[in-house]
N, CA, C and O of each residue as an XYZ file, in Angstrom:
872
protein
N      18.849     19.477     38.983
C      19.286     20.845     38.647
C      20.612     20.785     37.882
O      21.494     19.927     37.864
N      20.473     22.037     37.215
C      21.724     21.616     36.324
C      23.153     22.072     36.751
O      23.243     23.272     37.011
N      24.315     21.303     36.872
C      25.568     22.167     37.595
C      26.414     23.065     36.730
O      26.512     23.047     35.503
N      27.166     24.066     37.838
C      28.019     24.752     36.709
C      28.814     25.155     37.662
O      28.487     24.846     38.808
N      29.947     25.872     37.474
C      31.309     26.556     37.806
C      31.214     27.944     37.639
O      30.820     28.524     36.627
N      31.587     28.433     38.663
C      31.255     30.053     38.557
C      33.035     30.253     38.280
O      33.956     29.542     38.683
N      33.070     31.532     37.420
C      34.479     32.048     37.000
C      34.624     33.170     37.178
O      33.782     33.638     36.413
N      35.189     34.148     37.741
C      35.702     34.954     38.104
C      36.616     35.427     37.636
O      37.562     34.640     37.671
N      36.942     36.706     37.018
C      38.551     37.502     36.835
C      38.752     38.636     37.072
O      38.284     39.509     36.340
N      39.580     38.959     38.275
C      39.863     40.427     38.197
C      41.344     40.930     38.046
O      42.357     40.281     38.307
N      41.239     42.669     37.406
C      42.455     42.532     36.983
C      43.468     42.627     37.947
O      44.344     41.761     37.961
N      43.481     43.505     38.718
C      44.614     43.607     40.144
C      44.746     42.902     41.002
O      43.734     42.329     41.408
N      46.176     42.604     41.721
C      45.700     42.114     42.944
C      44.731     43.403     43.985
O      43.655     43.008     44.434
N      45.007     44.338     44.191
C      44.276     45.083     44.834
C      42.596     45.339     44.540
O      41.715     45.544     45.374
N      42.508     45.268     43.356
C      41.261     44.698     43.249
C      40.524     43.638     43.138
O      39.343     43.520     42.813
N      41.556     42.635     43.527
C      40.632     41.111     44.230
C      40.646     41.151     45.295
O      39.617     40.688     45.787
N      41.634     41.639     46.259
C      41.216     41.674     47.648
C      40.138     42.852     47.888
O      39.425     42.559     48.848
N      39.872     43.834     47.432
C      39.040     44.622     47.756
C      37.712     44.837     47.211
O      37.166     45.940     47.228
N      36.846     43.089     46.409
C      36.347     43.140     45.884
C      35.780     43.753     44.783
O      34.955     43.327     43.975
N      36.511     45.131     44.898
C      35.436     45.524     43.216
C      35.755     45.196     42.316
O      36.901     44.967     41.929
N      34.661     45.098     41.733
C      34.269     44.363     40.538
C      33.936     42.750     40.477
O      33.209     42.204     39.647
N      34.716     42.063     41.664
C      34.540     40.759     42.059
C      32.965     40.811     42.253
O      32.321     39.930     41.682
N      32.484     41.482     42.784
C      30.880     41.456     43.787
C      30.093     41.630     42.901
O      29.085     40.942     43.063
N      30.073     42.425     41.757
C      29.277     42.807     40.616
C      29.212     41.280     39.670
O      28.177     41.006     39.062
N      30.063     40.628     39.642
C      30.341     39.695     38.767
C      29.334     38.565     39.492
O      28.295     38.065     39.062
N      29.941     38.385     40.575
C      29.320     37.181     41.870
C      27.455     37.688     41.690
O      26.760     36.754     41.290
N      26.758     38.908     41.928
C      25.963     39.024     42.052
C      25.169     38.812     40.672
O      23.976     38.510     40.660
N      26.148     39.047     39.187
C      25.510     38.530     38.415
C      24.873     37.216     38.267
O      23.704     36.882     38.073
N      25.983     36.556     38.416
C      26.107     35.248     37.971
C      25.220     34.123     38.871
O      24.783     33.061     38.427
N      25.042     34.718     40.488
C      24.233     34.142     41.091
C      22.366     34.520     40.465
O      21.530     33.679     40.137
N      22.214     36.014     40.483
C      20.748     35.986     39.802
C      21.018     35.435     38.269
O      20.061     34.723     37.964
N      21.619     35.482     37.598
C      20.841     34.386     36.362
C      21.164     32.634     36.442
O      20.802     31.868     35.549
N      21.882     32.207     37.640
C      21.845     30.900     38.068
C      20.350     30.882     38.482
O      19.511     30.300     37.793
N      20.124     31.363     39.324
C      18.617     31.082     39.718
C      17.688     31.556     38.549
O      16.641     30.909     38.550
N      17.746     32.353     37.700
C      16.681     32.219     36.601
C      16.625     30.874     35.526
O      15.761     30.304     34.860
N      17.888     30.754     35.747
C      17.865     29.755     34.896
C      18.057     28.433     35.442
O      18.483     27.585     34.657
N      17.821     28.082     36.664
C      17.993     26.781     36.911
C      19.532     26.103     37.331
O      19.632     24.884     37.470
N      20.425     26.793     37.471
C      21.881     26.467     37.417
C      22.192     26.057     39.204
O      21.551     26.537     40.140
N      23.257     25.126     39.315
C      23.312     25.074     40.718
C      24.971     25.272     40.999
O      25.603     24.216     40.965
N      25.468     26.057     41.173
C      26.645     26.633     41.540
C      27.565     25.755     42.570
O      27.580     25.852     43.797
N      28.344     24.851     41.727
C      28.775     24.054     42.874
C      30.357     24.030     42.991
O      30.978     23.104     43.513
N      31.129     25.568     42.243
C      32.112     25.728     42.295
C      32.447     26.939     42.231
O      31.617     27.436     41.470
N      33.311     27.907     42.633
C      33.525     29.764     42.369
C      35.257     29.484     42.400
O      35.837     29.109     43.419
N      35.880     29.722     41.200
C      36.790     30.590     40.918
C      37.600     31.933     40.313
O      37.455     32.685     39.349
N      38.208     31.845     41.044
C      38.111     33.481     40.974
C      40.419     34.019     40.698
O      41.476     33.711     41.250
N      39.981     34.886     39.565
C      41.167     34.876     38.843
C      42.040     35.957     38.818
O      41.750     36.757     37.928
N      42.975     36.249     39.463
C      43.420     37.538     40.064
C      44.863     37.984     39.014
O      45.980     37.615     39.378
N      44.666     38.917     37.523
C      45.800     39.448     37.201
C      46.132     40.173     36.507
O      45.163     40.506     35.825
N      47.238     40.825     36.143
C      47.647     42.267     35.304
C      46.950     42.197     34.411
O      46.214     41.211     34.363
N      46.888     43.110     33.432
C      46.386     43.133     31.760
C      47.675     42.516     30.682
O      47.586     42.178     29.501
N      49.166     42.528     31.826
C      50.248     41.975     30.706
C      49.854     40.323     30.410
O      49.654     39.619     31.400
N      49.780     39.908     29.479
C      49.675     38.366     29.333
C      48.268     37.993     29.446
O      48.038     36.786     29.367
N      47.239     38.818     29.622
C      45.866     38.332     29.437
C      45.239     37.206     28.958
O      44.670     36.284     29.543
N      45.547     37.559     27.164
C      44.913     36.127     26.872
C      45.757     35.047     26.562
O      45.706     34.551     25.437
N      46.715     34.518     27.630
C      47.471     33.639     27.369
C      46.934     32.469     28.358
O      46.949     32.790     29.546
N      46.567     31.457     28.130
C      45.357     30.460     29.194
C      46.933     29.784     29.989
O      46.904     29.048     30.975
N      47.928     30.137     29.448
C      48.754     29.153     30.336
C      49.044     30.600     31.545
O      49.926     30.286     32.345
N      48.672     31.557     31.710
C      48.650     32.990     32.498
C      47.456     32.547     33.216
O      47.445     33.016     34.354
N      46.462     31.822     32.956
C      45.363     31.725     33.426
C      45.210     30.676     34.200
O      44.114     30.116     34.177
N      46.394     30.104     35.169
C      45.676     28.570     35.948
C      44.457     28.416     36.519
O      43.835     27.355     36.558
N      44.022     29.698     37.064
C      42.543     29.307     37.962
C      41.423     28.874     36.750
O      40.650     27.941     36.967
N      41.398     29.463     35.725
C      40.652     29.407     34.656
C      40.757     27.324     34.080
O      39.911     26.429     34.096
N      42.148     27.365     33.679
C      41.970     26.015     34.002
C      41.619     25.123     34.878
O      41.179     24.004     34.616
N      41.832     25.667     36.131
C      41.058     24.803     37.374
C      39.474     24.582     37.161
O      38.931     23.483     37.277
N      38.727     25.934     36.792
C      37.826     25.960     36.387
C      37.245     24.986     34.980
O      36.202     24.334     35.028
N      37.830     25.028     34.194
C      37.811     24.340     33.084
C      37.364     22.532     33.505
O      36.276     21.972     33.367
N      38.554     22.035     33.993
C      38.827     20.664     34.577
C      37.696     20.209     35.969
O      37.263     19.057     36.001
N      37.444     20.850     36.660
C      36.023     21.080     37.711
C      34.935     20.900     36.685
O      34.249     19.879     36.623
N      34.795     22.033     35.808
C      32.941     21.812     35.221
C      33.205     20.426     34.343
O      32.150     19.880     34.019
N      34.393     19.764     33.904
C      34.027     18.911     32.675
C      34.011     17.420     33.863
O      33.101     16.635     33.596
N      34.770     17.071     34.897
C      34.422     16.250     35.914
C      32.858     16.086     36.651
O      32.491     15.175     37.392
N      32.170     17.142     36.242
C      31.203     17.170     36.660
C      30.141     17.117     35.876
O      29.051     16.734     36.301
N      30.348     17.500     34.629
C      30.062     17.138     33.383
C      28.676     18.672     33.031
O      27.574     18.671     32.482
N      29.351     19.548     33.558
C      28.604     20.664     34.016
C      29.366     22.121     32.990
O      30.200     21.964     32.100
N      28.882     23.243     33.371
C      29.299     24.539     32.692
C      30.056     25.534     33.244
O      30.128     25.363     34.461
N      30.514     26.279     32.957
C      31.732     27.289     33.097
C      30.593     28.771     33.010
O      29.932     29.044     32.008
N      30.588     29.212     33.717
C      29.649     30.534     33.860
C      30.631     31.776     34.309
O      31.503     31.836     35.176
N      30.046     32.923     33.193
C      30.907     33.622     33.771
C      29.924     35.077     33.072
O      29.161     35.064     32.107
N      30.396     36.520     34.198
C      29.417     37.090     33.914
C      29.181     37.996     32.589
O      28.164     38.359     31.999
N      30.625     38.209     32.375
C      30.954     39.121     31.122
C      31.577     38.259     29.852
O      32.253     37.286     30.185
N      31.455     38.460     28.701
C      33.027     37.931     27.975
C      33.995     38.321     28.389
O      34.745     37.536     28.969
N      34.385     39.872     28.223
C      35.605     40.248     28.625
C      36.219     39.299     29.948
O      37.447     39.211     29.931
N      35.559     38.615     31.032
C      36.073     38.161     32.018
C      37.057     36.589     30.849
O      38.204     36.169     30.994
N      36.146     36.214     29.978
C      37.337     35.503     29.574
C      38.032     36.137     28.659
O      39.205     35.767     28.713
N      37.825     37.028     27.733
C      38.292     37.265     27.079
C      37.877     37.807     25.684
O      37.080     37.153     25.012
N      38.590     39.442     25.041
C      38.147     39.624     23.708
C      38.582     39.196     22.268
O      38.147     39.488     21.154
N      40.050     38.045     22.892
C      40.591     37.811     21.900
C      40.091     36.380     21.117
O      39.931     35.342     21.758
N      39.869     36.462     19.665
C      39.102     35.932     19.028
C      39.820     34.110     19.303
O      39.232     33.046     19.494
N      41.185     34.422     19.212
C      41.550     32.799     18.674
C      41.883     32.235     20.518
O      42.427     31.207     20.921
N      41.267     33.450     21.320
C      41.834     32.737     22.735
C      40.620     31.907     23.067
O      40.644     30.795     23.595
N      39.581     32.569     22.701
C      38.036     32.117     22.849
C      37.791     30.581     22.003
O      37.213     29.544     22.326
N      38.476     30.978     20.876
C      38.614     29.920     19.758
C      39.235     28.618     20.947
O      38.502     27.806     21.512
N      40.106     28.673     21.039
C      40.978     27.628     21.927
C      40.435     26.967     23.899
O      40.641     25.980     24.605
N      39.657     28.344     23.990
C      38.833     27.767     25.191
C      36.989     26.884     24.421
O      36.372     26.217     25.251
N      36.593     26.948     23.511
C      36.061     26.436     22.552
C      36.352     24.795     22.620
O      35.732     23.841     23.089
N      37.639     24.959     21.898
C      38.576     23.487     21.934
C      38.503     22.366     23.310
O      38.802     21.172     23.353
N      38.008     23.240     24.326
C      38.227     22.256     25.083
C      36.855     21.166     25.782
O      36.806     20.339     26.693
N      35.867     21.720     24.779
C      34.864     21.058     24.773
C      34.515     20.838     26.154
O      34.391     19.774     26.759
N      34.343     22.337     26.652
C      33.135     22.493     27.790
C      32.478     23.702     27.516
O      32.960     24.706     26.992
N      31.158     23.488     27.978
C      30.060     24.874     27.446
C      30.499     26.047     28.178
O      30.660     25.852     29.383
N      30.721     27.154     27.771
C      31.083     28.340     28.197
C      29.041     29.111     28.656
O      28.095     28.737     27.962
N      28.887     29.852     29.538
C      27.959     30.501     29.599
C      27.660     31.821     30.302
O      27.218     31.991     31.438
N      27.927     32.525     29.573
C      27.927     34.533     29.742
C      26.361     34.640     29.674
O      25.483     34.239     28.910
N      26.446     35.550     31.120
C      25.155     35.492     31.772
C      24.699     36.953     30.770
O      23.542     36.918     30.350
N      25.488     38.122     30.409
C      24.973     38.980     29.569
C      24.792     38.950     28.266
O      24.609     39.941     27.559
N      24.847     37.589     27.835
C      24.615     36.947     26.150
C      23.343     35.983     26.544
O      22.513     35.592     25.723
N      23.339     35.693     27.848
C      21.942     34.667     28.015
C      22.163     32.984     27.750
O      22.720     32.497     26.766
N      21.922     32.680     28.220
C      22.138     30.976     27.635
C      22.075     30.341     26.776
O      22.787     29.337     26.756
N      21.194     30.628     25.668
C      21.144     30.652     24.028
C      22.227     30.682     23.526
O      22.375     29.856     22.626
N      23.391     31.554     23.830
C      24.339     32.316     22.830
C      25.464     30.480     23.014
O      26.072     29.897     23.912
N      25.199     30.291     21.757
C      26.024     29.077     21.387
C      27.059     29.617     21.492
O      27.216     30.800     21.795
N      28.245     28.495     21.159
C      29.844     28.876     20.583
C      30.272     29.741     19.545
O      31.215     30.526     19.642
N      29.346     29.531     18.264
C      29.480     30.322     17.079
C      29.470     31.760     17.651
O      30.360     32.600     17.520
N      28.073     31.908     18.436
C      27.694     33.333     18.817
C      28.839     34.352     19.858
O      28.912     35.578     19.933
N      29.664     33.247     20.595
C      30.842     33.571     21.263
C      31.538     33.793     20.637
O      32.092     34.796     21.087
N      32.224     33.346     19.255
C      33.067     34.062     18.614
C      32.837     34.926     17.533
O      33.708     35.364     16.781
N      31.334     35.212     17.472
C      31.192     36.112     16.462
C      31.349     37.572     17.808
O      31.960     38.566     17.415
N      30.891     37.592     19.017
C      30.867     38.727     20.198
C      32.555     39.019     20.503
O      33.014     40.058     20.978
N      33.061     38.220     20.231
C      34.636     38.217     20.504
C      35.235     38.848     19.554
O      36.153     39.667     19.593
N      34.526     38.314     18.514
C      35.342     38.906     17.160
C      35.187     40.550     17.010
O      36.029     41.400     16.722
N      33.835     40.654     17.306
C      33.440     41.899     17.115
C      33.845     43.049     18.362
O      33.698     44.263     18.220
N      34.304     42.484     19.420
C      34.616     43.017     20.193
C      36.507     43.315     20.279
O      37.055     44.241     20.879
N      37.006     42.497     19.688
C      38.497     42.701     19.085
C      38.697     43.650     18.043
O      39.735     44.259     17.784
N      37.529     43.713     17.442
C      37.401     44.900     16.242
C      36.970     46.559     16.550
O      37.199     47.601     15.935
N      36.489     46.351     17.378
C      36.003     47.640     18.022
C      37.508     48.143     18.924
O      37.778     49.298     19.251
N      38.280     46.998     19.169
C      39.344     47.577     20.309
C      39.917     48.148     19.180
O      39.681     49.353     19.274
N      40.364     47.993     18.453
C      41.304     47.829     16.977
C      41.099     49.282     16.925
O      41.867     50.105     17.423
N      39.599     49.646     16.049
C      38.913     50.714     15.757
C      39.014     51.872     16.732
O      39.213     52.999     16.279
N      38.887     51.668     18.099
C      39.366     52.647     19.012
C      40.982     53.343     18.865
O      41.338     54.485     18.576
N      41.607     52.339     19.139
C      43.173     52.758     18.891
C      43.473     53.240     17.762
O      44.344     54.108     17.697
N      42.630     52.652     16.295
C      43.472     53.464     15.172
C      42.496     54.654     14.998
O      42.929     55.460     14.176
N      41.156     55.034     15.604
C      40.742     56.162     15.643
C      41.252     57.483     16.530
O      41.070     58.682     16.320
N      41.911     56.845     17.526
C      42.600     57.674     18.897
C      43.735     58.345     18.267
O      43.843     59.570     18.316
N      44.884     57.333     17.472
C      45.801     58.160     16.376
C      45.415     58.366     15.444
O      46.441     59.009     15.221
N      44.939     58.457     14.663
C      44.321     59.379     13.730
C      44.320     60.591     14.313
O      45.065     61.501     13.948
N      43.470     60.683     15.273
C      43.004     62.158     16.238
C      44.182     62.737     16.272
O      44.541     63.670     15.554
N      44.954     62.070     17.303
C      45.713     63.096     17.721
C      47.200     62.903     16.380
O      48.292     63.377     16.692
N      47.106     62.495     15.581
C      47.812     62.751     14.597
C      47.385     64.058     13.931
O      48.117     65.023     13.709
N      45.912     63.923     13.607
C      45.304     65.225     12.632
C      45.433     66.649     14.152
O      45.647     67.721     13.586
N      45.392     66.769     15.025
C      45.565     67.360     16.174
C      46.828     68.099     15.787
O      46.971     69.216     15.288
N      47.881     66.997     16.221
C      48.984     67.382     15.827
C      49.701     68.237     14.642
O      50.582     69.096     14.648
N      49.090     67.748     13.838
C      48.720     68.964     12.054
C      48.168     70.181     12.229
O      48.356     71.159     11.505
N      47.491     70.125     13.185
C      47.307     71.635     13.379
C      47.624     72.349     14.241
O      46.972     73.224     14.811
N      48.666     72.006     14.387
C      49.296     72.988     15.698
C      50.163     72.420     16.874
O      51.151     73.098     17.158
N      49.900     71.048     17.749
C      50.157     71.017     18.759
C      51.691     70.356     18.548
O      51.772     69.335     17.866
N      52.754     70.867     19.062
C      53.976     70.704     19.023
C      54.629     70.105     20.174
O      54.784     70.680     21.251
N      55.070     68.722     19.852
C      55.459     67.901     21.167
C      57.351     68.500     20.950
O      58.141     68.342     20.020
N      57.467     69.141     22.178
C      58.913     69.365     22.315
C      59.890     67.458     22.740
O      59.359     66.357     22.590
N      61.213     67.700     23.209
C      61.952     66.941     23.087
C      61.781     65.857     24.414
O      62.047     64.655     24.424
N      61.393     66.472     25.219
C      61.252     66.199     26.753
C      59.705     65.461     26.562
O      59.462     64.456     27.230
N      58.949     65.867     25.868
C      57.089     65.306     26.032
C      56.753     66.363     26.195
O      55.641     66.229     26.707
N      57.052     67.873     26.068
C      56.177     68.700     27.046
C      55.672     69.992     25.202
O      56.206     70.477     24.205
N      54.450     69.906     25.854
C      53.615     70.683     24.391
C      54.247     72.007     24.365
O      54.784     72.329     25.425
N      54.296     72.697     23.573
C      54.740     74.553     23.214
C      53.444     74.720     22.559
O      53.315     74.712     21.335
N      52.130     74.927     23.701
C      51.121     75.857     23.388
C      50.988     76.911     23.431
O      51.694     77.524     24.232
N      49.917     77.736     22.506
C      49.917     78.794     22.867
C      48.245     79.319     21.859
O      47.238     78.612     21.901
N      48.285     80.069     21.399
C      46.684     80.883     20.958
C      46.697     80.081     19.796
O      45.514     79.770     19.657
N      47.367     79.547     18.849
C      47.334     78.881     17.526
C      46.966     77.650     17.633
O      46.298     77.174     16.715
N      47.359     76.724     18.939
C      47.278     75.079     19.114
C      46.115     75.639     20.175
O      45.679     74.602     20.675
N      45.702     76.287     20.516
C      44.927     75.599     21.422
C      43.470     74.689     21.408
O      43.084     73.799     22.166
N      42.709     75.442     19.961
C      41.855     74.363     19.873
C      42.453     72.969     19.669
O      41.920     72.028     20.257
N      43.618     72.737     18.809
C      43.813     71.374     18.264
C      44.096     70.819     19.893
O      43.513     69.761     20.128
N      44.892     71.373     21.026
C      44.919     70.405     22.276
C      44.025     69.951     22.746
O      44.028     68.856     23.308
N      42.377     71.216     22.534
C      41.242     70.748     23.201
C      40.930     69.216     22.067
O      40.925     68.145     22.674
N      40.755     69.170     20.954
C      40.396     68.181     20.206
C      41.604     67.012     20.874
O      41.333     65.813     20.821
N      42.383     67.289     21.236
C      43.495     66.238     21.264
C      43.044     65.289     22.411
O      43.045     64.059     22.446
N      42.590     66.360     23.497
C      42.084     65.896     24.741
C      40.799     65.173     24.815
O      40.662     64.152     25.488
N      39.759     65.770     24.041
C      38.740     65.314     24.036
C      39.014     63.615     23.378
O      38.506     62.648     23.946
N      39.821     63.474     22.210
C      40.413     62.223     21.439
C      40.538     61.145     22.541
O      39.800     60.169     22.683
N      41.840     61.573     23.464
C      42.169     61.009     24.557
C      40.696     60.595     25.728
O      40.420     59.407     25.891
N      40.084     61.405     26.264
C      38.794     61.249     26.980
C      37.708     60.158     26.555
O      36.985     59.476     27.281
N      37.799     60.194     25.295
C      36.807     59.530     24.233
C      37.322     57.708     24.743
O      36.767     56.787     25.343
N      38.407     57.887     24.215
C      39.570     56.294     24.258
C      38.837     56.031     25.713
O      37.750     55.464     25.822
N      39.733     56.614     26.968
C      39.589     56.260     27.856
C      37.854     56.018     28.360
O      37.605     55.071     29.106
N      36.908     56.794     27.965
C      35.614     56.267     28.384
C      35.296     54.959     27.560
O      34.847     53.902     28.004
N      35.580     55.221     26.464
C      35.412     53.140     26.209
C      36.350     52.158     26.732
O      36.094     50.975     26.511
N      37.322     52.440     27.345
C      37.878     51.474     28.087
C      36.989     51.286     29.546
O      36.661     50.129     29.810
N      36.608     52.304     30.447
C      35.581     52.156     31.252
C      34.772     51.935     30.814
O      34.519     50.988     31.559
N      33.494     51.951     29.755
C      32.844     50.793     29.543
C      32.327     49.345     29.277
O      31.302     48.663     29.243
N      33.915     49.297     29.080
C      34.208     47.856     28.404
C      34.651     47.200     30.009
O      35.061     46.040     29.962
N      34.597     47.861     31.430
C      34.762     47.734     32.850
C      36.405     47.380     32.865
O      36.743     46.299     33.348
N      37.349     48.225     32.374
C      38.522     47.757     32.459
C      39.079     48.510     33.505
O      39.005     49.719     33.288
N      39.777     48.104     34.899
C      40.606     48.492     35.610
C      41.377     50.149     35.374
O      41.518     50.618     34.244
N      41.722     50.725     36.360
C      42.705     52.158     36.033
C      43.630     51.662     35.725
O      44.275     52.246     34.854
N      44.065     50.618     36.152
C      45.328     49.953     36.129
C      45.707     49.344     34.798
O      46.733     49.613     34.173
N      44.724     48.459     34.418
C      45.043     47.924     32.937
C      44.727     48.948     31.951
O      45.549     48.905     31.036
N      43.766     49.933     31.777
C      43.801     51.120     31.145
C      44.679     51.640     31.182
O      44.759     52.179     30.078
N      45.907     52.020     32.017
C      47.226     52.841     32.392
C      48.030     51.943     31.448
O      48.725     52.364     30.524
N      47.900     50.982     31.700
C      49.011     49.843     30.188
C      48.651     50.159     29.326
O      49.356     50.662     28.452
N      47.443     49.991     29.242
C      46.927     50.152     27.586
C      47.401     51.310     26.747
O      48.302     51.142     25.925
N      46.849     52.430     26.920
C      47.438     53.426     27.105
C      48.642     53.494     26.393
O      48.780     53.884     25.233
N      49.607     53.040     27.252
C      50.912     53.326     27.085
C      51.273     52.429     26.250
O      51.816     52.972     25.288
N      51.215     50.769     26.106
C      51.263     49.469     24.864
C      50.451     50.154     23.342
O      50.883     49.863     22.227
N      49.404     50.955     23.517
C      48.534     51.746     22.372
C      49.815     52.831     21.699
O      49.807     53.220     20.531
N      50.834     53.179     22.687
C      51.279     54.304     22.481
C      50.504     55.780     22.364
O      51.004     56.638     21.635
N      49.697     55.961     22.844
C      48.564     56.742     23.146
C      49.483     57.922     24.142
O      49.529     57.765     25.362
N      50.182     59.083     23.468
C      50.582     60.466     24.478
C      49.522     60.651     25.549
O      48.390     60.166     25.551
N      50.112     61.473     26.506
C      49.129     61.784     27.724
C      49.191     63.815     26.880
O      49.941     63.973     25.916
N      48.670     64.597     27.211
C      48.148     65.474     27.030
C      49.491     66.438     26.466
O      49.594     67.096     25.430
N      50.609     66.195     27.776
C      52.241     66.958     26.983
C      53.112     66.066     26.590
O      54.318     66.184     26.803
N      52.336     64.634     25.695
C      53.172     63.905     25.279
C      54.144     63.043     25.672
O      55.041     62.627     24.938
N      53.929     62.668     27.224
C      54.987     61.753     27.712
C      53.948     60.638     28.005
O      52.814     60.796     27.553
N      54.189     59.708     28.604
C      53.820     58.184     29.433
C      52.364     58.294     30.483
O      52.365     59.325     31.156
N      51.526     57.661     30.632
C      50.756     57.327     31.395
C      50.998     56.531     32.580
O      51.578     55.445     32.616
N      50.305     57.424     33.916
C      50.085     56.818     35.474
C      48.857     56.785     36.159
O      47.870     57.518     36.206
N      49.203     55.718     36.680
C      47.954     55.642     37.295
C      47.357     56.999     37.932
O      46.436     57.712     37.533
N      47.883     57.070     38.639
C      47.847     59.019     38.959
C      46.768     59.435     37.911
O      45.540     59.386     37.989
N      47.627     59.880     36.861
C      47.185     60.794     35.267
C      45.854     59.960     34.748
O      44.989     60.460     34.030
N      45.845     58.672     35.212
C      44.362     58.693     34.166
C      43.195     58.559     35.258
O      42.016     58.500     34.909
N      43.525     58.522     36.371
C      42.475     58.379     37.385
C      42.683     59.893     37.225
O      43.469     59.250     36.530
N      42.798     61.138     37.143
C      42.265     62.732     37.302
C      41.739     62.959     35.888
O      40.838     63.759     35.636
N      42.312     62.263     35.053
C      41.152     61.842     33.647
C      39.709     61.634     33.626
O      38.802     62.219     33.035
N      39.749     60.265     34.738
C      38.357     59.704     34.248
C      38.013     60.721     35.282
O      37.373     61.659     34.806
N      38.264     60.812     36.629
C      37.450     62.064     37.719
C      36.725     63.511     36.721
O      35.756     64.252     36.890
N      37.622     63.403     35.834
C      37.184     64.617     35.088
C      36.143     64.057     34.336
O      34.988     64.422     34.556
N      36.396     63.215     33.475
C      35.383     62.673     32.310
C      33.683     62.432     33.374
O      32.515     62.447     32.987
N      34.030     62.313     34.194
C      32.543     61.686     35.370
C      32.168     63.192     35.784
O      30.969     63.428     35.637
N      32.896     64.203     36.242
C      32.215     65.428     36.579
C      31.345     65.900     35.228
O      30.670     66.928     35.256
C-alpha cells in the first residue's frame, strides 16, 4: 500500500482545539485515502493566524510533515489547497522540495504544473475580489455616501441607495472569503490588511463580521 502524511491547517488556536474545520479536513482525507489506496502513517496538524501565512519558516509542522513523507519515501496529503496555500511562489517553493503534494479535491492526477496553475488562479481571483470590493465602494462613495472624520457615515434620503450597494459590495467580499472556508478570524484581518471600511467606515471585529455573515446566511 502506498504511504502518505496527512497535513492539516487550521487558522486559530481556538479553532484547533475545538476542531472545526480540523474534522472536515481529517474526514476528507481519510475517505479518499481509502479510495485511493493510501495508508496514512502520519497526521499533522498546523495551528495559526492568517498574519505570516505563506511564510514555510511560520509553518514548522508543515515542515515536520515535509521531512516524515520524504523518509518514508511517501506523500504529503492534504485536503484543500488553501490548507497549503494560495500563494503562487509559496507553492512554487514547497514544489522545490521534491516531495509529491496530494489535494484530495484536485484528485491524484493533478500533477505539480496543475498545482500551480490552481494556485495561480486562485491568487488571481483573491486579487480580483479586493480590487472589485474598492471599486464598489469607491463608485458608492460617488454617489453619495459621506465618510465623516471619526468613520461614521452622514446618511440620509440621497445616500441611501449608494449604502445599500456599498453593503451589498461588502457582503459579496465577505461570502467569498467563506467559501474559500476562511476563519471569522482571518477574514476580520483581511478585511482590515484589504483596507476594506466596515459599513460607517471605521475597522473590522470579530464581533462586526460574525453579525455580517449571520446576516448574509439568514
Amino acid at each position: 500500500m502506498k504511504q502518505a502524511i496527512a497535513y492539516y491547517r487550521v487558522s486559530t488556536a481556538k479553532q484547533g482545539r475545538s476542531g472545526l474545520g480540523l474534522e472536515a479536513q481529517q474526514e476528507a482525507v481519510r475517505r479518499f485515502a481509502e479510495a485511493e489506496g493510501y495508508e496514512i502513517t502520519g497526521e499533522h496538524i498546523e495551528v495559526e493566524t492568517g498574519k505570516g501565512a505563506d511564510a514555510l519558516n511560520r509553518r514548522p509542522i508543515l515542515k515536520e510533515a515535509l521531512d516524515q513523507a520524504r523518509k518514508i519515501k511517501g506523500v504529503v496529503i492534504v485536503a484543500k489547497l488553501d490548507r497549503l496555500s494560495r500563494d503562487v511562489a509559496f507553492v512554487a517553493g514547497l514544489m522545490a522540495q521534491r516531495v509529491p503534494f496530494v489535494v484530495t479535491e484536485l484528485g491524484a492526477d493533478a500533477d505539480p504544473f496543475m498545482l500551480h496553475l490552481y494556485a495561480a488562479l486562485a491568487e488571481k481571483e483573491r486579487r480580483l475580489i479586493s480590487i472589485r470590493t474598492k471599486d464598489a465602494l469607491a463608485a458608492a462613495k460617488r454617489r453619495g455616501v459621506v465618510l465623516g472624520k471619526h468613520g461614521r457615515d452622514v446618511l440620509g434620503p440621497a445616500n441611501h441607495k449608494a449604502a445599500q450597494e456599498r453593503a451589498v459590495a461588502i457582503a459579496d467580499t465577505i461570502k467569498a472569503k467563506i467559501d474559500a472556508g476562511k476563519s471569522l478570524r482571518v477574514i476580520t484581518a483581511e478585511l482590515n490588511a484589504e483596507e476594506v471600511p466596515t459599513a460607517k467606515g471605521g475597522t473590522w471585529h470579530l464581533t462586526s463580521v460574525k453579525r455580517l455573515v449571520d446576516r448574509i446566511a439568514a
